[in-house]
VMD Tcl script that draws the C-alpha trace (Angstrom):
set ca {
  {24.54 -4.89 -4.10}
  {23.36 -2.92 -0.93}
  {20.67 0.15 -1.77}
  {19.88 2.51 0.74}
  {16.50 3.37 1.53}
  {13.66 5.25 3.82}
  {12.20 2.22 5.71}
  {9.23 1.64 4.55}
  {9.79 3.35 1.40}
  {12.56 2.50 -1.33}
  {13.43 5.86 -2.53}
  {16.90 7.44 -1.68}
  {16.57 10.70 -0.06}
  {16.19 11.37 3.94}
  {12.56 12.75 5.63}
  {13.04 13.67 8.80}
  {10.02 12.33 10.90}
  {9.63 10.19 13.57}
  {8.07 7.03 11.84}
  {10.83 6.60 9.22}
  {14.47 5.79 9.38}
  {17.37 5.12 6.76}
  {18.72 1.83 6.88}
  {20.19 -0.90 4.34}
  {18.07 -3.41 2.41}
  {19.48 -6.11 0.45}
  {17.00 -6.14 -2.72}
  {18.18 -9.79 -3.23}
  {16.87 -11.05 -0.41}
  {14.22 -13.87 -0.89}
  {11.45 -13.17 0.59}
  {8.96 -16.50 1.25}
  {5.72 -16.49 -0.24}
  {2.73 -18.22 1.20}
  {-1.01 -18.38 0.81}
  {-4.50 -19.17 2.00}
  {-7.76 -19.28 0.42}
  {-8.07 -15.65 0.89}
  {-4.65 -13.91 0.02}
  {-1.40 -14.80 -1.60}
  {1.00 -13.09 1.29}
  {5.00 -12.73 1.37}
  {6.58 -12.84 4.79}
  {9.04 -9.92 5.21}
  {11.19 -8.71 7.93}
  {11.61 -5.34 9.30}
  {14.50 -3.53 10.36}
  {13.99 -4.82 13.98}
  {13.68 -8.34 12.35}
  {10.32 -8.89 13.18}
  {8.39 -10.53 10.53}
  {5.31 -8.94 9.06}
  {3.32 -9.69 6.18}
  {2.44 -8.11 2.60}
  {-0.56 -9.02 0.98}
  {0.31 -10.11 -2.46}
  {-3.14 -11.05 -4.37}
  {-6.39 -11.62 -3.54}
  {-7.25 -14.50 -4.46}
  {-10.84 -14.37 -4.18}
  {-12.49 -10.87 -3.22}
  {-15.81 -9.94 -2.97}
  {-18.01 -7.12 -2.94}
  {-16.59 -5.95 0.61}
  {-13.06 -7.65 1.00}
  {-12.14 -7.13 4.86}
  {-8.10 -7.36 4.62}
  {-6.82 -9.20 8.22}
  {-5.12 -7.29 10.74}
  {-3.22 -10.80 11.24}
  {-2.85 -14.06 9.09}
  {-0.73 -16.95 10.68}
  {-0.56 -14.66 13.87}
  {2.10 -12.35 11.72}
  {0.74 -8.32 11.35}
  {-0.52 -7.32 7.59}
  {1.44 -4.35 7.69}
  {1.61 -3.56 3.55}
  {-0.55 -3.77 0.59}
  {1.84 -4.93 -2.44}
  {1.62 -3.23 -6.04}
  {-1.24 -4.49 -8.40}
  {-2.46 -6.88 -4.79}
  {-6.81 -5.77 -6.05}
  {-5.55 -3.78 -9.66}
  {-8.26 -4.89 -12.20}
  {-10.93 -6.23 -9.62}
  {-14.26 -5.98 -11.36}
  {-16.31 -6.75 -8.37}
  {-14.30 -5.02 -5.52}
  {-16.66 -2.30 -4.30}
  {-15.39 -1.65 -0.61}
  {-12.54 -2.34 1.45}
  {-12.08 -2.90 5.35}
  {-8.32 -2.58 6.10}
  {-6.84 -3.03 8.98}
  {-5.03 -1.24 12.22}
  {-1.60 -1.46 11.95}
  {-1.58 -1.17 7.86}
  {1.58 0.94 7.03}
  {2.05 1.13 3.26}
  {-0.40 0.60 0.12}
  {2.15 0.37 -3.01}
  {1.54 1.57 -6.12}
  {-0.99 -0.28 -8.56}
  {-2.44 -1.83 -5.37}
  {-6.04 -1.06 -6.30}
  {-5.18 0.40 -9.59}
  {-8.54 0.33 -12.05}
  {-10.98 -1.38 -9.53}
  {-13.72 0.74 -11.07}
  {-16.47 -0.46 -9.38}
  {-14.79 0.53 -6.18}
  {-16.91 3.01 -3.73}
  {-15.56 2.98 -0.35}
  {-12.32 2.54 1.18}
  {-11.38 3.11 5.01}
  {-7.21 4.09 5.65}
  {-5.91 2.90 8.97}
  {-4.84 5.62 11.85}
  {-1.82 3.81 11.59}
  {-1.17 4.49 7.31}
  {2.14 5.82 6.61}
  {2.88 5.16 3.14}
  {0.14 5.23 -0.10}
  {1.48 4.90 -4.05}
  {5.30 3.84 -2.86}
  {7.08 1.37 -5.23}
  {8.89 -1.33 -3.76}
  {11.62 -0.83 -5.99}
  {12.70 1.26 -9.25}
  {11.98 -1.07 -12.28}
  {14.63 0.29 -14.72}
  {13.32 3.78 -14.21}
  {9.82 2.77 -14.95}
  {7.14 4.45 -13.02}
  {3.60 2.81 -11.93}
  {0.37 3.98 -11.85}
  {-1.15 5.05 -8.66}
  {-2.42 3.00 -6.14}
  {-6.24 4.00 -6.81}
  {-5.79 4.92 -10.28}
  {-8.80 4.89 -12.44}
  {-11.08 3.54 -9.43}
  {-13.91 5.83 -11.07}
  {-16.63 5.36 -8.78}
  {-14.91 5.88 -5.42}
  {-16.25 9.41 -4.49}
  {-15.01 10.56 -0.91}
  {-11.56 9.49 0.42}
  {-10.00 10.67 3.88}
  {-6.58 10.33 4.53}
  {-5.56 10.08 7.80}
  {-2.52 12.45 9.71}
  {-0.21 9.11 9.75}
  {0.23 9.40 5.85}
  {3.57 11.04 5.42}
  {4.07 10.13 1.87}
  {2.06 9.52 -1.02}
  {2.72 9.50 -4.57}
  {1.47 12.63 -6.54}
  {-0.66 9.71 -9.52}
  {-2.15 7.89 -6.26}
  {-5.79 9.25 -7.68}
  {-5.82 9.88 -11.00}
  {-8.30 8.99 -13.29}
  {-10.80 8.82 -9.99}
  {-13.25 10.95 -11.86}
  {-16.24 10.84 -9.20}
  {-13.78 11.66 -5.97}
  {-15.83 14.68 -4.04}
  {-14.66 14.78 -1.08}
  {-10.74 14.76 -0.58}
  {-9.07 15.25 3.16}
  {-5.81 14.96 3.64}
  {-3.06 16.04 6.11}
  {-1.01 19.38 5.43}
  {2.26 17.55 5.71}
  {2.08 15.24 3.40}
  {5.43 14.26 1.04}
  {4.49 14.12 -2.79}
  {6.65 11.95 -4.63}
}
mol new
graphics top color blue
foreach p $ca { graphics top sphere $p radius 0.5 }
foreach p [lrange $ca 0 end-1] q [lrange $ca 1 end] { graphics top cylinder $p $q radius 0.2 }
display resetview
């Protein structure tokens, strides 16, 4: 079965911007996964078929968890769903340049959780790889209570409408005008 989605996102419909294009995606497809002593990564393949990697788990984050811009010379170019969710002791992240899509769940009730940088280079935050039977996740910071300013940059094109729910303490919101809720 073929399904045919917004690359990088897996919902149906068309956006007309410059950064995202419809094409085919078998969800069959194996995808390998690898890891080191930092992160439990899949290796994927873009529509150009140039391999990039999705962070799957951390396996063993800090305080301040500094996410590669590379591992195994192959770009980090997606955070998975539930990659940090639950992390007790997570209380900033460093991502990297060229950092496309956070997924749903990704840092879902990391409530201890302060500070956050997004990437110039962010296009994507609260996507779901695919549609589970329907079933929709929580958003990608959900519950992160203690994260209190949070500035998305002008790359973000989408983002899901639960990505910060439940982040009781956020003060400070930017975020770009054109902006797809989903």
């Amino acid at each position: 079965t073929w399904l045919l989605h917004i690359s990088p996102s897996p919902y149906p419909f068309i956006i007309k911007h410059d950064k995202i294009s419809v094409m085919a995606h078998n969800p069959e497809d194996a995808a390998q996964t690898e890891r080191n002593p930092d992160f439990e990564f899949q290796i994927l393949t873009d529509k150009a078929g140039q391999p990039y990697l999705a962070i799957l788990k951390a396996l063993n984050p800090s305080s301040l968890t500094v996410v590669p811009a590379q591992i195994n010379n192959l770009p980090v170019r997606e955070i998975a769903e539930r990659a940090f969710a639950d992390n007790r002791r997570l209380a900033e992240v460093i991502l990297p340049e060229g950092l496309q899509i956070i997924r749903a769940e990704a840092f879902y009730n990391c409530r201890n959780l302060q500070k956050i940088n997004f990437p110039a280079t962010l296009l994507e935050i609260g996507t779901q790889r695919s549609l589970r039977a329907g079933r929709k996740l929580s958003g990608a910071f959900e519950n992160c209570v203690n994260l209190s300013a949070v500035d998305i940059p002008h790359s973000v094109v989408i983002m899901a409408k639960n990505t910060f729910r439940g982040c009781v303490n956020l003060r400070s919101f930017q975020f770009p005008r054109h902006i797809i809720g989903i």
